[in-house]
C-alpha atoms as a printed R data frame, in Angstrom:
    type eleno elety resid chain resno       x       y       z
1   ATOM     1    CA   UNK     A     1 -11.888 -27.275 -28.404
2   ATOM     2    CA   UNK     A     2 -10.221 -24.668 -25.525
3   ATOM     3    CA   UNK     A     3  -8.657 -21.751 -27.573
4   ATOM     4    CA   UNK     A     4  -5.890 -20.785 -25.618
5   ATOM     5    CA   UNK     A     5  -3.682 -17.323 -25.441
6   ATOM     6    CA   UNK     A     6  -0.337 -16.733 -24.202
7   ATOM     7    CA   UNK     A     7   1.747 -13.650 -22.869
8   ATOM     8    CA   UNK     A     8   5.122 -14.245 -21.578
9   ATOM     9    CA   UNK     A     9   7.773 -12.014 -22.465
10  ATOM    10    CA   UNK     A    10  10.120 -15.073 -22.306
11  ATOM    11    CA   UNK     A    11   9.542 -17.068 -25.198
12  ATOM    12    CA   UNK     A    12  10.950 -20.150 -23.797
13  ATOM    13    CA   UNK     A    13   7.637 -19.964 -21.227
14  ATOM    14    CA   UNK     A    14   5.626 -19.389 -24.362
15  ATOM    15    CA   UNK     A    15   6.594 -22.551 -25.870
16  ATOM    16    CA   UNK     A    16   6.870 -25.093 -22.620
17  ATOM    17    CA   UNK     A    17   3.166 -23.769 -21.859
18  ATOM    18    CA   UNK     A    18   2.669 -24.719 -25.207
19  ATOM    19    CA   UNK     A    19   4.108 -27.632 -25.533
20  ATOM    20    CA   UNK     A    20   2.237 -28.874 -22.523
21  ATOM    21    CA   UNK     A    21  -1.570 -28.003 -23.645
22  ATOM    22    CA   UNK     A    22  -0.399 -29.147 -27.490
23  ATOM    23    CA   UNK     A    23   0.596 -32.063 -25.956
24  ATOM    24    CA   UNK     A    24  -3.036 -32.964 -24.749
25  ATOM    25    CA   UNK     A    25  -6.207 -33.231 -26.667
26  ATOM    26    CA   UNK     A    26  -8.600 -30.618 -26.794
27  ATOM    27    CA   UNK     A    27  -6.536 -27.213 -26.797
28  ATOM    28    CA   UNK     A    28  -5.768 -24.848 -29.531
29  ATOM    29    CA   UNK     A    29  -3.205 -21.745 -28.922
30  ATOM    30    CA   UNK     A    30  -4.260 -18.750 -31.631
31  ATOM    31    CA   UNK     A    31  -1.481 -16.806 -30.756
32  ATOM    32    CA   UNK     A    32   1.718 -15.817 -28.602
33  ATOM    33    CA   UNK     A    33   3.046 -12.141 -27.320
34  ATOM    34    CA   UNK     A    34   5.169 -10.906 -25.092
35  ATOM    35    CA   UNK     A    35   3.610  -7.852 -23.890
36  ATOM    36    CA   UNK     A    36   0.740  -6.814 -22.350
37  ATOM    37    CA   UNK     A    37  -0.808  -4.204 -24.832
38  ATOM    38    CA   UNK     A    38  -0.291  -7.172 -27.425
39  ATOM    39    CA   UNK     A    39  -2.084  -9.336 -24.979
40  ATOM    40    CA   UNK     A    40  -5.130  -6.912 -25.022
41  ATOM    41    CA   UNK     A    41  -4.824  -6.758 -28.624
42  ATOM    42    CA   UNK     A    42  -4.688 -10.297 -29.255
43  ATOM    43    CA   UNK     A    43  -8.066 -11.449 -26.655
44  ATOM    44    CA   UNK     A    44 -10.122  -8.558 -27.632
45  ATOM    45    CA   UNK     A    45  -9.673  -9.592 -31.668
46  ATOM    46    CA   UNK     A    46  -9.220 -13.903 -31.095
47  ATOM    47    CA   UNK     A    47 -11.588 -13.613 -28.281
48  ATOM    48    CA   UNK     A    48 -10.198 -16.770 -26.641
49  ATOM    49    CA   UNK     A    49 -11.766 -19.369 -23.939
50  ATOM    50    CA   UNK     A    50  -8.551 -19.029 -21.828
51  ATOM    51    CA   UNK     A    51  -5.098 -17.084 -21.555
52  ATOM    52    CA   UNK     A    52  -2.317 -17.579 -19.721
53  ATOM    53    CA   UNK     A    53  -0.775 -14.296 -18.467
54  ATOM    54    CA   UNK     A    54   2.609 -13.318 -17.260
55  ATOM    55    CA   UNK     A    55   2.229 -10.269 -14.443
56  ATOM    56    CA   UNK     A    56   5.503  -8.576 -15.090
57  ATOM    57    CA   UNK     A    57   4.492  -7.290 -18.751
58  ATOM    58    CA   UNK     A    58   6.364  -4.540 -20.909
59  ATOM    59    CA   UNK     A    59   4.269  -2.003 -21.884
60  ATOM    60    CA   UNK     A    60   1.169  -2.868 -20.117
61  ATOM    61    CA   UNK     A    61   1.364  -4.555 -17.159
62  ATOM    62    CA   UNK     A    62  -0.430  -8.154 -16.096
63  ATOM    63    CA   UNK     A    63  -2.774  -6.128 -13.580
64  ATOM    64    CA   UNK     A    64  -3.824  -3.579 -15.714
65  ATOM    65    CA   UNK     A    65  -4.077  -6.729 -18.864
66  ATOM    66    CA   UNK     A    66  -6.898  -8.242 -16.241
67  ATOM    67    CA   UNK     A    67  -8.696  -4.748 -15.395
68  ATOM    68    CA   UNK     A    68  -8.872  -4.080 -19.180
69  ATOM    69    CA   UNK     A    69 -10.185  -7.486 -20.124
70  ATOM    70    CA   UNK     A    70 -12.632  -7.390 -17.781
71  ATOM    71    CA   UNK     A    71 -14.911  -5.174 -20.064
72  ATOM    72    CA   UNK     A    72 -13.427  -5.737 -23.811
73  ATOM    73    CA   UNK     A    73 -13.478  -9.652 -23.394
74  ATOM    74    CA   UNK     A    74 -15.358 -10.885 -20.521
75  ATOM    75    CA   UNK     A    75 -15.630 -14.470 -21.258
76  ATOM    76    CA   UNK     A    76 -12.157 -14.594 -21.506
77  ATOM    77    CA   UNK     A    77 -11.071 -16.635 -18.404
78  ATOM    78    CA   UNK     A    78  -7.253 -15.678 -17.582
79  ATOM    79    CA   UNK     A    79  -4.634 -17.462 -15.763
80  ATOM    80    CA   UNK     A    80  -2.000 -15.972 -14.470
81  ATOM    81    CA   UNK     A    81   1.112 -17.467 -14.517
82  ATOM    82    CA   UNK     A    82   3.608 -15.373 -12.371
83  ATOM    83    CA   UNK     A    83   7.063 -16.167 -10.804
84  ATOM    84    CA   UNK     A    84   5.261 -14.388  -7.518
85  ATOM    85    CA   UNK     A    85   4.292 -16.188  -4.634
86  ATOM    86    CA   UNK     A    86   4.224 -12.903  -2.147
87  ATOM    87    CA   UNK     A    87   0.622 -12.082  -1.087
88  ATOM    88    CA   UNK     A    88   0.235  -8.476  -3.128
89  ATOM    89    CA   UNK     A    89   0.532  -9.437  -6.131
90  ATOM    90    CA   UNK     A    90  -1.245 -12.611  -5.622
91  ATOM    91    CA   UNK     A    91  -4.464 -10.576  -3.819
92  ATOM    92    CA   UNK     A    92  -4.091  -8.090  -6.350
93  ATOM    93    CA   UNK     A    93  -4.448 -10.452  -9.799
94  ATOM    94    CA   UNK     A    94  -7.466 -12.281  -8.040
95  ATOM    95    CA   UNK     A    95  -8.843  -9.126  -6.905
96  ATOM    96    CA   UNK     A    96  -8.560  -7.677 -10.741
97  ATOM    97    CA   UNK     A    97 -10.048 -10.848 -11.835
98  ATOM    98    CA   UNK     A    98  -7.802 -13.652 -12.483
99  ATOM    99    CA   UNK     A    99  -9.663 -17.379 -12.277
100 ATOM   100    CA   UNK     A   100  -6.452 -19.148 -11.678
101 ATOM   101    CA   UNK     A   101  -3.169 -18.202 -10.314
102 ATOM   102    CA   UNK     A   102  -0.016 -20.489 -11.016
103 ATOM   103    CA   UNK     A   103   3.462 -20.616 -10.184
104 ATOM   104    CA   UNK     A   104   6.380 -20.879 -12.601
105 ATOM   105    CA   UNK     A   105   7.712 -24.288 -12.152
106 ATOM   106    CA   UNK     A   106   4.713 -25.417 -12.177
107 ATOM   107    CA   UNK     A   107   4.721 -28.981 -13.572
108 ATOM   108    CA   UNK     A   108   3.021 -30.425 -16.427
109 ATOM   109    CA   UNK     A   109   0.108 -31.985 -14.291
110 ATOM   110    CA   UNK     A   110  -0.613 -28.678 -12.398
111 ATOM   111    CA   UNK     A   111  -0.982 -26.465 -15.617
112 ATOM   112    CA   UNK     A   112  -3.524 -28.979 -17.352
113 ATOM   113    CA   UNK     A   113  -5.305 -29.626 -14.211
114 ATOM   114    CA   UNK     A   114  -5.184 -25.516 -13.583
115 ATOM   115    CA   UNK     A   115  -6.503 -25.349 -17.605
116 ATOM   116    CA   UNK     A   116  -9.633 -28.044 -16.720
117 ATOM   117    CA   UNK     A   117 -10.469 -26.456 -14.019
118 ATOM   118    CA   UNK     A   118 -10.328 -23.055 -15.079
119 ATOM   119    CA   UNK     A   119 -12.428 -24.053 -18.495
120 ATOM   120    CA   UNK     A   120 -15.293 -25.228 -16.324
121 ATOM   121    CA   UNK     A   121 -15.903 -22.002 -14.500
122 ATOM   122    CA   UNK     A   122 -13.673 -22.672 -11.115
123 ATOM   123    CA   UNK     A   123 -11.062 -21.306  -9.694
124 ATOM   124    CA   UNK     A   124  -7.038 -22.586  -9.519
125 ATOM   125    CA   UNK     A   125  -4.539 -21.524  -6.877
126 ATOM   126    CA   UNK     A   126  -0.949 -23.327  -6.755
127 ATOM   127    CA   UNK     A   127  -1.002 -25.850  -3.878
128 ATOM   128    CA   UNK     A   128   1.418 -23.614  -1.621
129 ATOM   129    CA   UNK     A   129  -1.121 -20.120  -2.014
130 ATOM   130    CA   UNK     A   130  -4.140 -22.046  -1.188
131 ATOM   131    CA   UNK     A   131  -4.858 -21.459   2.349
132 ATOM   132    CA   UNK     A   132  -3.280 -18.298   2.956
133 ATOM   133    CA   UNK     A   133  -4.910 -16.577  -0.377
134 ATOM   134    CA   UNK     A   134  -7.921 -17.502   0.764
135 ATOM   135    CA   UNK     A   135  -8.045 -16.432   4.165
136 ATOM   136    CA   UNK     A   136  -6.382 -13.403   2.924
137 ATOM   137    CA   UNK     A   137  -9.085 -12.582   0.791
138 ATOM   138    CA   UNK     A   138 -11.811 -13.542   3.096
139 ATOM   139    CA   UNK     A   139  -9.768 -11.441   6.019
140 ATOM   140    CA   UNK     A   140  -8.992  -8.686   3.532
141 ATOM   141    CA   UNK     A   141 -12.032  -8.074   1.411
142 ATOM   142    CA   UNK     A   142 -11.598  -5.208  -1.402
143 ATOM   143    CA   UNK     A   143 -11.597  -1.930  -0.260
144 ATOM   144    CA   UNK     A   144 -14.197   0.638  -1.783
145 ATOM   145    CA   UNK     A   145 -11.852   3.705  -0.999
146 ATOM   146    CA   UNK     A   146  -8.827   1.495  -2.404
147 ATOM   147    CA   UNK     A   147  -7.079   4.765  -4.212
148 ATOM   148    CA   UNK     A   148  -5.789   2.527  -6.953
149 ATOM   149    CA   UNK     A   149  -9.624   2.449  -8.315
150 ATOM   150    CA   UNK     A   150  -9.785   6.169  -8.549
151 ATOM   151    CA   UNK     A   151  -7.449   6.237 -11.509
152 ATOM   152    CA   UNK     A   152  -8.632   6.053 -14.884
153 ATOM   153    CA   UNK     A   153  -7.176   3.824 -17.474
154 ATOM   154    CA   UNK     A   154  -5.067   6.143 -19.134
155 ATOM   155    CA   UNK     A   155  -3.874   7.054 -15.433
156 ATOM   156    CA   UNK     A   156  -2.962   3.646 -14.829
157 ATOM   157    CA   UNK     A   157  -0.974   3.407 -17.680
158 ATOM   158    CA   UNK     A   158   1.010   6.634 -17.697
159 ATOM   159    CA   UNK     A   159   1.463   4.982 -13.772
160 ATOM   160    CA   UNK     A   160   2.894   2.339 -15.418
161 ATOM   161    CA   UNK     A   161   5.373   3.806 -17.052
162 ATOM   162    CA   UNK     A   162   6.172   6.549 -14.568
163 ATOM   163    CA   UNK     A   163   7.068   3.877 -12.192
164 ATOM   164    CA   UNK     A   164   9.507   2.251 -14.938
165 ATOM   165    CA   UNK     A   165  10.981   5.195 -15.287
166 ATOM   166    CA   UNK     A   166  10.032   7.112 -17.778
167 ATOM   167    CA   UNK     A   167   9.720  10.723 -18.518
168 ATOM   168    CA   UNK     A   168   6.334  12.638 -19.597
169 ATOM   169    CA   UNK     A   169   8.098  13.365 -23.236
170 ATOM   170    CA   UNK     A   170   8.559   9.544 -23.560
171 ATOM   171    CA   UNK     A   171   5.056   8.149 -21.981
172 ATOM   172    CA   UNK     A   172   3.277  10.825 -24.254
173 ATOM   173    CA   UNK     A   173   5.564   9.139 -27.225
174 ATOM   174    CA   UNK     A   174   4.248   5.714 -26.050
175 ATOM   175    CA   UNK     A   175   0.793   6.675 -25.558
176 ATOM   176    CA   UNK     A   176   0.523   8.687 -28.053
177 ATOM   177    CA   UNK     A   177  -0.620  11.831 -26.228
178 ATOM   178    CA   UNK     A   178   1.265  15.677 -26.321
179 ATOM   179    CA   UNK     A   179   3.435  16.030 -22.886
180 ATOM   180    CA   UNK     A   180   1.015  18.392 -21.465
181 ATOM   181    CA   UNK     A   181  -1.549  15.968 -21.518
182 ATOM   182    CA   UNK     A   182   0.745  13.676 -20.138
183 ATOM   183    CA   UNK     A   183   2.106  16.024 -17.294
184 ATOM   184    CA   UNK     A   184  -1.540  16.309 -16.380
185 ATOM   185    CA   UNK     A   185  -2.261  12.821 -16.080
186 ATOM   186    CA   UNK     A   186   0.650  12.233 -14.488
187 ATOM   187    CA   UNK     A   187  -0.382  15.022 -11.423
188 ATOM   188    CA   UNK     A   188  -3.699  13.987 -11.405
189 ATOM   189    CA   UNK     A   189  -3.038  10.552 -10.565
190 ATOM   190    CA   UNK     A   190  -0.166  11.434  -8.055
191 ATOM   191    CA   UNK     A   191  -2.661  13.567  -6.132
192 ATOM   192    CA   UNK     A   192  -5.101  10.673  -6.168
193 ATOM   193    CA   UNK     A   193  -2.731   8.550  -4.590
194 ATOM   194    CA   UNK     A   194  -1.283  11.147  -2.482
195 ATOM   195    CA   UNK     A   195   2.283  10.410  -3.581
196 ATOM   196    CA   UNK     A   196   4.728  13.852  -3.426
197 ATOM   197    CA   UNK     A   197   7.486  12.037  -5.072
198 ATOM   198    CA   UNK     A   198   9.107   9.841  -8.075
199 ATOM   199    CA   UNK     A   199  10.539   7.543  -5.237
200 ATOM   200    CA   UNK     A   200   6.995   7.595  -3.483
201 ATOM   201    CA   UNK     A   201   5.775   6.511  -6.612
202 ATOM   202    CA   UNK     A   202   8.345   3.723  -7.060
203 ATOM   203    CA   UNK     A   203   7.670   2.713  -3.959
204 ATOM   204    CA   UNK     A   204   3.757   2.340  -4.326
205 ATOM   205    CA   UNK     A   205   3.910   0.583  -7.665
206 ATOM   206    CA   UNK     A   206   6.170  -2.073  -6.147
207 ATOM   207    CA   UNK     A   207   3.812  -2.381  -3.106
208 ATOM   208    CA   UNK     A   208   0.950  -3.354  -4.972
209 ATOM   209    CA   UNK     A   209   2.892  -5.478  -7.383
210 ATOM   210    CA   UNK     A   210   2.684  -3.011 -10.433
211 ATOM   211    CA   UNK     A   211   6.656  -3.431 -10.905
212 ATOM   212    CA   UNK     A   212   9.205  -5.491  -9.897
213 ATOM   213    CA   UNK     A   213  11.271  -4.554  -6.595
């Protein structure tokens, strides 16, 4: 039996992905949430053979969801499941670790033939990223002094929310952290990425896919 996560934060992609793997033998989904700290939450304790991830995640986003599973729940193969066909954040979820990148609209035969494959240890892309993603990431392999590695995870996070938004007072609310510690995150990780501004930091988190445009 394939035990099977979901995080959408539309629930009517929750339940067609569902419907489609329920509909075949062989799949069991433990659990559904529509956000990505839940989605940590819910693989680390479940510890499921596959989940199908949404990139564009309150709270945590689908990037930081693959960094984070990467050490609490390696086994844990994820498929991403994105309405994203542009090559950042495409590059970026196979670069953080996804096995299988699908696109929504998808049909039924796609997402079970994505699921097989994925369960067996290979890799998926949607027919239409194939060749590019591929040559992209043989023409464009990771780069060491890439400055979104420098961060930490709590970096990435307050990121996160910095790019949605949100003030120090209410990230440290979120996080549970004092504003000072906050504020300091918050500078350290803009000088890492040598961003001056809010707008450069829009900007950046939309170039590498961490928010929507």
């Amino acid at each position: 039996m394939t035990t099977v996560v979901l995080a959408d934060d539309h629930e009517i992609v929750r339940k067609g992905v569902r419907s489609v793997l329920e509909g075949e033998s062989g799949y069991q989904v433990l659990a559904e949430v529509a956000d990505g700290l839940a989605a940590v939450q819910a693989v680390e304790k479940l510890r499921p053979n596959l989940l199908f991830l949404d990139l564009s995640l309150p709270r945590l986003n689908g990037i930081e969801v693959l960094r984070q599973l990467r050490s609490v729940a390696p086994a844990t193969r994820v498929l991403v499941l994105s309405m994203h066909n542009d090559e950042p954040y495409v590059i970026e979820a196979l670069r953080a670790g996804a096995a299988a990148y699908l696109l929504k609209g998808s049909d039924t035969a796609e997402i079970l033939h994505a699921a097989r494959e994925v369960a067996a240890g290979r890799r998926f892309l949607s027919a239409p990223l194939s060749d590019w993603a591929i040559s992209a990431l043989v023409s464009k392999p990771a780069d060491a002094n890439d400055p979104l590695a420098t961060l930490s995870p709590r970096e990435r996070e307050v990121l996160q929310y910095a790019a949605e938004g949100m003030g120090n007072s209410e990230i440290a609310e979120k996080l549970f952290l004092s504003p000072r510690t906050t504020e300091t995150h918050r500078t350290n990780l803009m000088r890492k990425l040598n961003l001056q501004t809010q707008t450069d930091l829009v900007r950046f988190a939309i170039r590498r896919g961490l928010i929507e445009a």
